[in-house]
FIVEX-942840 format. One line per field, with one value per residue: x, y, z of N, C-alpha, C in turn; residue number from 0. Coordinates in pm, 1 decimal, decimal comma, padded with zeros to 6 digits. Each point is the difference from the previous one (the first is absolute). Layout:
residues N
n_c1 c(X | ...)
n_c2 c(Y | ...)
n_c3 c(Z | ...)
ca_c1 c(X | ...)
ca_c2 c(Y | ...)
ca_c3 c(Z | ...)
c_c1 c(X | ...)
c_c2 c(Y | ...)
c_c3 c(Z | ...)
num c(NUM | ...)
//
This chain:
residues 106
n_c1 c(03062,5 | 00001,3 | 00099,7 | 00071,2 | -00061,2 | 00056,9 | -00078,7 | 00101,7 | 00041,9 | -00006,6 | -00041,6 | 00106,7 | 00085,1 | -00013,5 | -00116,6 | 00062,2 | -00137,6 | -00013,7 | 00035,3 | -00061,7 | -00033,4 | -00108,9 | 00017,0 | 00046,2 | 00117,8 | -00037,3 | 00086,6 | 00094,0 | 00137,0 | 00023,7 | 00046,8 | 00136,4 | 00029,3 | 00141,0 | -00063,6 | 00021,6 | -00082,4 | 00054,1 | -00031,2 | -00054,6 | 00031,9 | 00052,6 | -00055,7 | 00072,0 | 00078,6 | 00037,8 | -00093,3 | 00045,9 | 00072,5 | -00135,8 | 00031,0 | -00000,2 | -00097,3 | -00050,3 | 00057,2 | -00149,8 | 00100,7 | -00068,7 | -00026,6 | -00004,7 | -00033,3 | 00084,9 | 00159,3 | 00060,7 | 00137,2 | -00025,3 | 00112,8 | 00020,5 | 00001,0 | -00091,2 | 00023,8 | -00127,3 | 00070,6 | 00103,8 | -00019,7 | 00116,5 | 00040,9 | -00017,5 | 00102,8 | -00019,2 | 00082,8 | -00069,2 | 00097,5 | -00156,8 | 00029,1 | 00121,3 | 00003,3 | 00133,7 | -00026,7 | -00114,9 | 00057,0 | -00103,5 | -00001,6 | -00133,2 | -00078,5 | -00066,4 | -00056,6 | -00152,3 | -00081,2 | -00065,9 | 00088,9 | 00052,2 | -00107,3 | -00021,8 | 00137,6 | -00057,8)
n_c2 c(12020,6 | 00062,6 | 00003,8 | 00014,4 | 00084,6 | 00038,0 | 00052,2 | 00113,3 | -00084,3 | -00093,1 | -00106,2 | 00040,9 | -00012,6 | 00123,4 | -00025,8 | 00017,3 | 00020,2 | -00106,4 | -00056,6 | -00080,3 | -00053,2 | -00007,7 | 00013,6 | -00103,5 | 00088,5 | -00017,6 | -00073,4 | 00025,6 | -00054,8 | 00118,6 | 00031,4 | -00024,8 | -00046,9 | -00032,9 | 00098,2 | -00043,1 | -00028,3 | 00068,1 | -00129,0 | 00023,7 | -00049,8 | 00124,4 | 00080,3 | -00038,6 | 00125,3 | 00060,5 | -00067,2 | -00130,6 | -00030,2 | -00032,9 | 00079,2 | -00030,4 | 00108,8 | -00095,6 | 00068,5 | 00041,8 | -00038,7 | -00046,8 | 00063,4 | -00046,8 | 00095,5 | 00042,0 | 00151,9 | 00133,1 | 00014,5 | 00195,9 | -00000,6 | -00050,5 | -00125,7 | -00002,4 | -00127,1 | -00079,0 | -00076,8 | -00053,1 | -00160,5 | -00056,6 | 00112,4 | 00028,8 | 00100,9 | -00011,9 | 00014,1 | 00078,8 | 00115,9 | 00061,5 | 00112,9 | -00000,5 | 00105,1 | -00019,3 | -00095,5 | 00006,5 | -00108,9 | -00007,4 | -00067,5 | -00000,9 | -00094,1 | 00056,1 | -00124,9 | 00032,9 | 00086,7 | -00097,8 | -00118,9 | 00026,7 | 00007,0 | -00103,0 | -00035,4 | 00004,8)
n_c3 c(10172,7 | 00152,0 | -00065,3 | 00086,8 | -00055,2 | -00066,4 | 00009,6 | 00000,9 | 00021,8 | -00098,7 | 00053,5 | 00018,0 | -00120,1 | 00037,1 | 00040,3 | 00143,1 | 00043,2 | 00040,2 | -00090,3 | 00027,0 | -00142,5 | -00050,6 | -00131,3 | -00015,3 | -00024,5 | -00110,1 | 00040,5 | -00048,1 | -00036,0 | 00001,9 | -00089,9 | 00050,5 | -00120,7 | 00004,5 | 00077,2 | 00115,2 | 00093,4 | 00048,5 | 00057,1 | 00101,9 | 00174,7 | -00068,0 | 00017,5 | 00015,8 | -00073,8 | 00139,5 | -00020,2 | 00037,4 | -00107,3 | -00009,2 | -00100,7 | -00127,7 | -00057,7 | -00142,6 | -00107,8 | 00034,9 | 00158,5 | 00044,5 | 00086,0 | 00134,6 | 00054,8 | 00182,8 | -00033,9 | 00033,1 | 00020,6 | -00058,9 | -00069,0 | 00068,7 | -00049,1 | 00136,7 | -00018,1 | -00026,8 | -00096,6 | 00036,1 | -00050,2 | 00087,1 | -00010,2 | 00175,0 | 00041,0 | -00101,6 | -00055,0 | -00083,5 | -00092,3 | -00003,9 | 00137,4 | -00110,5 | 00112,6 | 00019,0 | -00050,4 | 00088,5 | 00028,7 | -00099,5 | 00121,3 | 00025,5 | -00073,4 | 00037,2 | -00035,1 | 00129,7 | -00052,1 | 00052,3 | 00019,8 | -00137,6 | 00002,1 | 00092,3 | -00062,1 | -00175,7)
ca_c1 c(00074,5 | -00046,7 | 00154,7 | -00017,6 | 00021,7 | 00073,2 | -00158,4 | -00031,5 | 00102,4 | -00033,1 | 00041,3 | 00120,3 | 00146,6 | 00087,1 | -00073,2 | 00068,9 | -00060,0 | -00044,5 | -00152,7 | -00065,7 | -00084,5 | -00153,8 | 00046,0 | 00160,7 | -00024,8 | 00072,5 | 00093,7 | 00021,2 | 00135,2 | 00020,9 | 00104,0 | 00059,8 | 00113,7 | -00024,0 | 00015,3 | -00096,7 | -00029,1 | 00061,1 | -00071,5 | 00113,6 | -00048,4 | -00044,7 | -00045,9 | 00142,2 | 00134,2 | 00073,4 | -00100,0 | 00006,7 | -00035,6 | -00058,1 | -00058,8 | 00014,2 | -00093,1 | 00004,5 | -00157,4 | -00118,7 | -00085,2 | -00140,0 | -00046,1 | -00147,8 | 00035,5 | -00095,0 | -00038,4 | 00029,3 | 00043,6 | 00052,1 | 00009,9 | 00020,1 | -00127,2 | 00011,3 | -00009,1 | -00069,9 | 00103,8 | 00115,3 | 00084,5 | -00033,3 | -00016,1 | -00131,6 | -00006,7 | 00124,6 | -00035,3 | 00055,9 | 00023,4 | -00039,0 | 00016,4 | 00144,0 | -00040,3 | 00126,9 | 00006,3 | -00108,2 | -00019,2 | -00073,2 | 00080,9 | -00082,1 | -00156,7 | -00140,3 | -00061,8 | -00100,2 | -00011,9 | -00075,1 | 00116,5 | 00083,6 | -00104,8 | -00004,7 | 00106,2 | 00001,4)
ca_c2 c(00008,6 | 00156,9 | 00085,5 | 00140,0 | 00145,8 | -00084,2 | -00065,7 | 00104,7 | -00050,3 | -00060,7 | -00084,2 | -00009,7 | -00104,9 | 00014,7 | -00032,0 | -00124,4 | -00064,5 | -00141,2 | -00043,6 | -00157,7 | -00005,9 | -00032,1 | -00156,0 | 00003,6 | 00033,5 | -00044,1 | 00149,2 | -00053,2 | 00047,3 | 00079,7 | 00006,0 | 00111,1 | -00039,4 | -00142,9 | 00028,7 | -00092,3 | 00034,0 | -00072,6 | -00023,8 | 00021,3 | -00061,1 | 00085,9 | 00077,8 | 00090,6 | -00050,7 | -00123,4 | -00096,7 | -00121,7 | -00046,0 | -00154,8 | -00019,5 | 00062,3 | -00014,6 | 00073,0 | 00082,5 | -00098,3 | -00049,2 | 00046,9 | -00007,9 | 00050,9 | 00101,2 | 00011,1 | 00082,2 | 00067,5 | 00107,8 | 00086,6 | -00055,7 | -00148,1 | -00123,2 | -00190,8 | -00134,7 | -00095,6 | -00072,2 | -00049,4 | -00098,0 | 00001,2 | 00129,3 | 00032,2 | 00143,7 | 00074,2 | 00202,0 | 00028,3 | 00099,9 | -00005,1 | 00136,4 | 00051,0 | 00165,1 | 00045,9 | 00015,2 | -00013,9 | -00142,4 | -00135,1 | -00148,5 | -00045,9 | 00110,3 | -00138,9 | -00058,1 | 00018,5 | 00143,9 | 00106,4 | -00005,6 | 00129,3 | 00097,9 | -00029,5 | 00033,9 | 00170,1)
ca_c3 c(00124,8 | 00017,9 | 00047,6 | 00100,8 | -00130,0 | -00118,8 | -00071,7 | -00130,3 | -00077,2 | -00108,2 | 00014,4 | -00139,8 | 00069,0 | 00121,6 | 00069,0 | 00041,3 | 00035,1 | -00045,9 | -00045,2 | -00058,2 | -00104,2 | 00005,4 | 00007,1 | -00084,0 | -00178,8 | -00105,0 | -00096,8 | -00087,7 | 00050,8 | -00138,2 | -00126,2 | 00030,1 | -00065,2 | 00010,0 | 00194,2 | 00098,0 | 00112,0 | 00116,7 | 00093,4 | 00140,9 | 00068,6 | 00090,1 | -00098,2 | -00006,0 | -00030,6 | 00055,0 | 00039,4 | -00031,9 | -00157,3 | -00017,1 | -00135,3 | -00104,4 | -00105,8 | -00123,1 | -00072,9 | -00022,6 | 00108,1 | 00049,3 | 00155,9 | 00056,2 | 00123,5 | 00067,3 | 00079,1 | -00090,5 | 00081,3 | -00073,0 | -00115,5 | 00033,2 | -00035,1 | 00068,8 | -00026,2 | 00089,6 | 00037,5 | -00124,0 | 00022,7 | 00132,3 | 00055,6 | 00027,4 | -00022,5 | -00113,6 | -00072,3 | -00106,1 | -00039,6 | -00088,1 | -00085,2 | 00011,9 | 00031,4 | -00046,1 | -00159,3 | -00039,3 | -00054,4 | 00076,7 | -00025,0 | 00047,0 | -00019,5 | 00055,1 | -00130,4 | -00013,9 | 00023,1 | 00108,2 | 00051,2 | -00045,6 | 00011,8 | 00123,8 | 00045,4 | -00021,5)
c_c1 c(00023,2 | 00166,0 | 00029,3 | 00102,6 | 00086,0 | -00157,9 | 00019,7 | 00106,1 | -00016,3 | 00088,0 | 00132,5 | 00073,6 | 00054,4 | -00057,0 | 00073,6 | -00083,1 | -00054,5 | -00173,0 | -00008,2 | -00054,9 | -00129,5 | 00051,9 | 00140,7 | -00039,3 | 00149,3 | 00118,0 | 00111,3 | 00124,3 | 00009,7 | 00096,2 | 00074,3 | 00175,0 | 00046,3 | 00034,2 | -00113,0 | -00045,8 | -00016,5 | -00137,7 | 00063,6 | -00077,6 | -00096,2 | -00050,2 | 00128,6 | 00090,7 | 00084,6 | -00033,6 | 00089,1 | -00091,6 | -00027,3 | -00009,9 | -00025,5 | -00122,7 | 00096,7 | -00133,2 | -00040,6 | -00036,8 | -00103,6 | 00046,7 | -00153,4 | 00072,9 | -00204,9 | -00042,3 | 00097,5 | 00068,7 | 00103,6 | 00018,6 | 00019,9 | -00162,0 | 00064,1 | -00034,5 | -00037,8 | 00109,6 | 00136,5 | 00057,0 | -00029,6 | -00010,7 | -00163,7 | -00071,1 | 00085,5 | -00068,1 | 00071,9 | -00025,1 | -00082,4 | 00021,8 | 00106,7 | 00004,8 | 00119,4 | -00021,3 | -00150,6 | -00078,0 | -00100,9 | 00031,3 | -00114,4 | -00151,3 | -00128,4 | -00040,2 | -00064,4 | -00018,4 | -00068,6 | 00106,8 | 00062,3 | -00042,9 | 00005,1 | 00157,6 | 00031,4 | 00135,6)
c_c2 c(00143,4 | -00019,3 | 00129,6 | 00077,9 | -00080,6 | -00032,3 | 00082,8 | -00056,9 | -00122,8 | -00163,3 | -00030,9 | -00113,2 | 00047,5 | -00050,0 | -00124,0 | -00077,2 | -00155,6 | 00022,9 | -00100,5 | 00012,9 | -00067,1 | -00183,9 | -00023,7 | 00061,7 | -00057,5 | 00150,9 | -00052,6 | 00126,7 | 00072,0 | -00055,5 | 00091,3 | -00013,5 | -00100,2 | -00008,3 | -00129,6 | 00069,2 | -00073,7 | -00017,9 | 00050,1 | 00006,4 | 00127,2 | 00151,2 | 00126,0 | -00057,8 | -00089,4 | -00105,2 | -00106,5 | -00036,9 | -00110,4 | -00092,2 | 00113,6 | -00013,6 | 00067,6 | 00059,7 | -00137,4 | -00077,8 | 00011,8 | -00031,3 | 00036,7 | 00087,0 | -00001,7 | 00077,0 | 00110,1 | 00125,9 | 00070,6 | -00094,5 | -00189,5 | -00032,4 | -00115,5 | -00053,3 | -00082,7 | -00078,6 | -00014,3 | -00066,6 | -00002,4 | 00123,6 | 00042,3 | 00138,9 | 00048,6 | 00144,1 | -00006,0 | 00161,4 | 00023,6 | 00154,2 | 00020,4 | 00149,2 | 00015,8 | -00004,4 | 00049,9 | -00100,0 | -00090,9 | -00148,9 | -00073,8 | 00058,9 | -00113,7 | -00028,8 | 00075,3 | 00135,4 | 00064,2 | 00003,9 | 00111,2 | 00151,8 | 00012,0 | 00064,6 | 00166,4 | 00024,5)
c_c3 c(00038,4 | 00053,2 | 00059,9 | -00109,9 | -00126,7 | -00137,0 | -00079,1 | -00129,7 | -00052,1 | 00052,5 | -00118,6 | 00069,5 | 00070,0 | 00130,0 | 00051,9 | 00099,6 | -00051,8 | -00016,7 | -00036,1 | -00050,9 | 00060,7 | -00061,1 | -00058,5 | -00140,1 | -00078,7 | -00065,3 | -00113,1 | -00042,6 | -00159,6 | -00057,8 | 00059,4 | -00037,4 | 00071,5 | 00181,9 | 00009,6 | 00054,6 | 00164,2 | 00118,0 | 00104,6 | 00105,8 | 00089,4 | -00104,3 | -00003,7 | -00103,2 | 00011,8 | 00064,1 | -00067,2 | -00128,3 | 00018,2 | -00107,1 | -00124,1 | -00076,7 | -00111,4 | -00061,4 | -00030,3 | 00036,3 | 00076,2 | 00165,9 | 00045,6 | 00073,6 | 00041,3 | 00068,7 | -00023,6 | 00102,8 | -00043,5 | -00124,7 | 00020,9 | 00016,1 | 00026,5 | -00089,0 | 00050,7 | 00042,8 | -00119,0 | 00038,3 | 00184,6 | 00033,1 | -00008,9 | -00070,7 | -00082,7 | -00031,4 | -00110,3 | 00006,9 | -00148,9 | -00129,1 | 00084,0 | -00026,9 | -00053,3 | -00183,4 | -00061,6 | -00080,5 | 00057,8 | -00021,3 | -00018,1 | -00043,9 | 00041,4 | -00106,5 | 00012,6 | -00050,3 | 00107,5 | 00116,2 | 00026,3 | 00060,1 | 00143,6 | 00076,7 | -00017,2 | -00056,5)
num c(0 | 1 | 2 | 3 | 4 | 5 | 6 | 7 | 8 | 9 | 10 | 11 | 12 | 13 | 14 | 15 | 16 | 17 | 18 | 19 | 20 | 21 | 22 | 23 | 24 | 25 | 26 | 27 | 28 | 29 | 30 | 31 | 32 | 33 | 34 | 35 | 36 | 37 | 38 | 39 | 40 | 41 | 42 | 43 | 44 | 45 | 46 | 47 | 48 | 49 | 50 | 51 | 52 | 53 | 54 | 55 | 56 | 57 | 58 | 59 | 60 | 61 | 62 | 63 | 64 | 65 | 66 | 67 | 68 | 69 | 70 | 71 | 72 | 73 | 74 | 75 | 76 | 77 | 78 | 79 | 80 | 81 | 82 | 83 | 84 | 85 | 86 | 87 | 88 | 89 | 90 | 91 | 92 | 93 | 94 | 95 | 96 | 97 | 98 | 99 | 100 | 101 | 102 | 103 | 104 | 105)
//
């Protein structure tokens, strides 16, 4: 995709642009003592909590904006988000099964 200047800089989490993944990927909720992780209706903070993952739940996400990863779906909620890299602690909540996955986000 040809973006007007910004190309010298490394697609990171900070990157608040949406991207849709090529197909759904598999991710899968870290070990992160005994925290959940909170679904929520919108890729914000303060976004409405839909729902809770524990470590070692698996989701599909379908698409991926700054640190938040859509969710194909959860339960009735169409569009959930989850918070996969927590920037304040440097915490990952979240890692793709796949590796080329991984590789793909960076």
């Amino acid at each position: 995709g040809a973006g007007a200047g910004g190309e010298d800089r490394p697609p990171g989490i900070a990157d608040e642009i949406y991207k849709k993944f090529t197909r759904p990927q598999p991710w899968t909720v870290c070990q992160i003592g005994e925290n959940l992780v909170n679904i929520r209706e919108g890729p914000h903070v303060e976004a409405e909590r839909v729902g809770q993952l524990k470590a070692g739940d698996k989701v599909e996400a379908v698409g991926r904006k700054g640190c938040w990863l859509h969710l194909a779906r959860y339960g009735a909620e169409q569009e959930p988000w989850v918070l996969y890299f927590y920037q304040k602690l440097d915490a990952r909540l979240l890692r793709p099964v796949r590796r080329a996955d991984a590789e793909a986000i960076g």
